[in-house]
N, C-alpha and C positions, 0 to 999 in steps of 0.2 A: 326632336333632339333626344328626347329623352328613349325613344325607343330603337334609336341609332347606338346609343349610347352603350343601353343593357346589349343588345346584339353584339357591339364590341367586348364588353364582358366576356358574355357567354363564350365567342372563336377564342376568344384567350384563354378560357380557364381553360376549355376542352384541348386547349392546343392544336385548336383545326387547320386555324391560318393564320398566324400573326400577320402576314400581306393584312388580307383583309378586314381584321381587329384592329389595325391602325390607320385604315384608310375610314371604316365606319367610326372610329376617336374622332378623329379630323372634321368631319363631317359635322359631329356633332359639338367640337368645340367652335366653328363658324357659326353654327344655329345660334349657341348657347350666347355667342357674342352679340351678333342679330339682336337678339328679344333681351340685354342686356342684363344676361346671369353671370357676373363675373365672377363668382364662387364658384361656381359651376366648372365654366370655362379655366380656372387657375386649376380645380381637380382635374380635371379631364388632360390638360397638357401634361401633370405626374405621370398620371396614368399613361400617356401617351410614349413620353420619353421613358418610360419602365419597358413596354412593347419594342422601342427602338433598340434599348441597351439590351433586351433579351434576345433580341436580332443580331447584337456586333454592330450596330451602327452609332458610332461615337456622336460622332457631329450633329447627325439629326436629334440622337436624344440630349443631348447639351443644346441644342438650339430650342428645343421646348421646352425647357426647364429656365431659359433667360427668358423666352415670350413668358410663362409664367409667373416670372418673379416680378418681370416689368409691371405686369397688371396687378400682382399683388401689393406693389409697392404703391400703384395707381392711388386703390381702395383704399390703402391702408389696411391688408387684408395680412396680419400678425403670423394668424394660424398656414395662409398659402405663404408665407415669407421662410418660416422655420418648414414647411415640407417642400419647398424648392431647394432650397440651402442643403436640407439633406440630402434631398436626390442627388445633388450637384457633390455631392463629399461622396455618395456610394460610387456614382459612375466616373469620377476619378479613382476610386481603389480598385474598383472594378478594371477600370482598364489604364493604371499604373501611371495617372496623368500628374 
């Protein structure tokens, strides 16, 4: 997970393929869920839905930023609560919702 994870990093920062920065996210947000990192897995969805909105795709990244908050709210997880909440304010301004 963890080395799915930096890989998705990496095509993102270089900007090589968001396609496949968000398909190796994915991946490793299922592991992360698997082996039960839910910290982990509530970052990874941000991250995730930042890849979709940097794509133009609304709805997917607003669909990961709800699966994130749902888990955050799971755990009672504060810190993933206020960084879905944000995302979810950016990617409304972002795209005028």
């Amino acid at each position: 997970a963890y080395a799915r994870n930096e890989l998705a990093r990496m095509l993102d920062i270089s900007g090589a393929d968001f396609v496949e920065a968000r398909e190796q996210a994915l991946r490793s947000i299922e592991l992360y869920r698997r082996v039960g990192n839910r910290a982990k897995e509530i970052s990874l969805r941000r991250n995730t839905s930042d890849l979709y909105r940097m794509g133009g795709d609304y709805r997917s990244a607003l669909r990961e930023l709800q699966l994130g908050l749902q888990t955050a709210r799971e755990v009672s997880d504060n810190e993933g609560l206020l960084s879905m909440q944000s995302g979810m304010a950016r990617l409304h301004a972002d795209f005028g919702q």
